[in-house]
Structure formats: structure tokens, C-alpha cells
N, C-alpha and C positions, 0 to 999 in steps of 0.2 A: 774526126769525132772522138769524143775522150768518152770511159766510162763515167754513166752518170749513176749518183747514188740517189738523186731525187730526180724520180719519175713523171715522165709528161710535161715539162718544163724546158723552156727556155729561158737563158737571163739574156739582162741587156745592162750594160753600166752607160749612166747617163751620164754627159760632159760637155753637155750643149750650153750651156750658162753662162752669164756674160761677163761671169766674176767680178763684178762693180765693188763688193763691201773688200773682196781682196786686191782690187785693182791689178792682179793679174790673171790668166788661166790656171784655174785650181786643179786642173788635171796634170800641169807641169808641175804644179809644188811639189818638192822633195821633203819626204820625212823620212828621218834614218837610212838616206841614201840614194831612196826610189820614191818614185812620182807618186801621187794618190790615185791617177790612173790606172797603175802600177798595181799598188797594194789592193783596190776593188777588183782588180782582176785575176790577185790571189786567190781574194775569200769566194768568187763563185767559181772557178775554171772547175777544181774538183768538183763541185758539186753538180753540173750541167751539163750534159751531152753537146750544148750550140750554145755561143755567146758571143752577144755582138754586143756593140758598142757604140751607144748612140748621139748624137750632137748638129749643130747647126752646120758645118762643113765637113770633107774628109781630114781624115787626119792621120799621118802618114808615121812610119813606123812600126804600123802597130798590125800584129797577127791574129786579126781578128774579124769578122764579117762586119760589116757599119750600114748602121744606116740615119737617115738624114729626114733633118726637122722640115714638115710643111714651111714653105713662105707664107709668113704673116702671122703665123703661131706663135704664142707666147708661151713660155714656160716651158718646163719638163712634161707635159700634157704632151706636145709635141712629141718627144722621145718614147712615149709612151705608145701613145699612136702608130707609130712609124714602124715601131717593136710588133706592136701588137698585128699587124698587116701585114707586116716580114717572117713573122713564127708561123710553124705547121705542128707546132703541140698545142694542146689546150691552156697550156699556164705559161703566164710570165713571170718571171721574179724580175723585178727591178730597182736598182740598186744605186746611188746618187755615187759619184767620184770622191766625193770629198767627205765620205763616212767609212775613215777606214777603221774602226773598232770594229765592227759588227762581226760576229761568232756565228761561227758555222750553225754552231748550237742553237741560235737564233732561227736562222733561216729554216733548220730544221724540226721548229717548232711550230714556224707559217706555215711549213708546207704539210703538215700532217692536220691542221686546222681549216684545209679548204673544202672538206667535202659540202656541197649541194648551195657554196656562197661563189659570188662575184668578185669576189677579192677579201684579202686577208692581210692585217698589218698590224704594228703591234701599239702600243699607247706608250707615251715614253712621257714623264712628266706630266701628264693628264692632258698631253696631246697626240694622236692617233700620227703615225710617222708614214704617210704615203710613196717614201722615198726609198722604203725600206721595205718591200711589200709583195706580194702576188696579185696579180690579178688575170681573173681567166679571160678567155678567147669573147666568150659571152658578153664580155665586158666591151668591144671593139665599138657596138653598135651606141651604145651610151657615149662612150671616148667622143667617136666622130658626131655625137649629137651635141654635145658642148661646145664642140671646136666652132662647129656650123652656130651657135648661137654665141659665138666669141665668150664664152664664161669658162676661161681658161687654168680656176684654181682646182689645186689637185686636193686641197680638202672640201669644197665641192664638188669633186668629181666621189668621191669617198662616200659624200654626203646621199648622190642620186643612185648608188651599188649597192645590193643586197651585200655588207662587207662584215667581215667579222673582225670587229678590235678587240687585239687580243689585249690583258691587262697584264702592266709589269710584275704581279703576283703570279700571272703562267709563264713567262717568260725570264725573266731579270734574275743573273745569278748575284745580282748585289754588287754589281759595276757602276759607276758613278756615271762612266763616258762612252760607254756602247755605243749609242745612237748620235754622240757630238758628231757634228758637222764641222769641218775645217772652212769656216768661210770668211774669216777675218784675218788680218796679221795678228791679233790678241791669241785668238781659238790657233794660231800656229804656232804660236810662241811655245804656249800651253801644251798643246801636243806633243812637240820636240822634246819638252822639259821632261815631261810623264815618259814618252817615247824610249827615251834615250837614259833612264832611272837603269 
């Protein structure tokens, strides 16, 4: 167990994804020398007492608790699930492999904005980023009501959560690429170039 600085939480780094748009595993990709598996495991370790790491198989290597997607689940809804079932705190932060911008500062702005909601995330472009996000234990019974009626989108899942979006006016230090996602060869080219400035 590490010292946690945010309280009642567990994370989970999701890397269950079938990487189609990158045509490889975007948790192997390397930016500036280490995996993106890698780097999302930076930005939560300090902040979390337990974090596991979540995907469709084991995945070997790696020094961390795992856990594993339902068969026949789509999406990170799965990882989510599987998180949420596996934790004994009330909150999860859950964190996508292939978003390795995201600032501690960030996370520490979800986690002071959850009292008395079901999840918390923040709006990036005037889209709410569920990949990026808390959501509490309360939330498990909704999670597995979706699953069970196969409506496997996590901004539907957002949609049926009492959730708090937070607006990039409380959150955004005036970074372009915070919340970019590595999931093309273009978005990694980009990365590396920015990365390695």
C-alpha cells in the first residue's frame, strides 16, 4: 500500500481496448521511452493507496492488481465494472491508458467535487470525458444495469448518474492537450513531437 493523498479512492488504468484506430496495443506504445501503460501509472500511483489495472486479459509484467472485462462486454464500461466490484473504497477514479497528459492537478480537482454525486468528470471541448473521471461505489448498481440491458456507452452511462461535469473554466490550466488521447498513429506522432520539445 502506498501513501494516499486522495482519500476513499481507488484507481484503475483501463487497457482493455482493441486498439483498431492504432492498429496496435496502445498500452505498449512508447512515448519518450516508456509505455502509456507506463506513464497512466505515473499520474495515479502517488495519488492512490490501490490500483489496479484493468483490460480484457492478464497482462504480465506489470506490478499491479488486475482485473478483467465480463465476456461479451463492450467497451471500457467493462473495466469499469470489474473496478467497481474489485474496490472496498467508495470511489473510483478511472483513468484510460492512452491519456497521458492529464495532471495530477486535474484529478485533484474531480476528487474534491464528489460530495453527494455519482460520479464526477470534467468537459474537455464541450465534451464530458468519462475516461477521465470518478465515480462512486453507488454507481455499481446503474454500471451492471446497463451492462444487463447491453447499452454499453460510457457517455450514456454519465447520462443515467447523478454526475457532476465539471467545466474547463474550473479546471483547465490553458493546456491545449490535457485530455488528448493517444489513439491514432497521427495523435502519436503529435505527442512524441510535443513530448520530446
Amino acid at each position: 500500500m502506498r501513501g494516499a493523498i486522495i482519500p476513499n479512492a481507488t484507481a484503475v488504468v483501463l487497457c482493455g481496448g482493441q486498439s483498431r484506430r492504432m492498429g496496435r496495443d496502445k498500452a505498449d506504445v512508447k512515448l519518450a521511452g516508456r509505455s502509456l501503460l507506463d506513464r497512466a501509472l505515473d499520474i495515479v500511483h502517488p495519488l492512490f493507496a490501490e490500483v489496479f489495472i484493468g483490460g480484457r486479459t492478464p497482462r504480465a509484467g506489470v506490478d499491479c492488481a488486475q482485473v478483467w472485462d465480463a465476456p461479451g462486454v463492450e467497451g471500457p464500461i467493462a473495466g469499469v465494472a470489474a473496478a467497481l466490484a474489485r474496490s472496498e473504497t467508495p470511489w473510483l477514479f478511472v483513468l484510460a491508458c492512452d491519456m497521458p497528459f492529464v495532471s495530477r492537478a486535474l484529478i485533484d480537482r474531480l476528487a474534491r467535487a464528489r460530495d453527494g454525486r455519482q460520479a464526477v468528470a470534467p468537459v474537455w471541448r464541450g465534451v464530458p470525458q468519462p475516461l477521465v473521471a470518478f465515480y462512486s461505489r453507488d454507481a455499481l448498481a446503474v454500471v451492471e444495469r446497463c451492462i444487463e440491458q447491453r447499452a454499453f456507452s460510457m457517455m450514456g452511462l454519465l447520462d443515467d448518474l447523478d454526475a457532476c461535469l465539471l467545466p474547463e473554466s474550473e479546471w483547465s490550466r490553458g493546456t491545449e492537450h490535457e485530455l488528448m488521447d493517444i489513439d491514432t498513429p497521427d495523435a502519436l506522432r503529435w505527442a512524441r513531437a510535443r513530448f520530446e520539445e
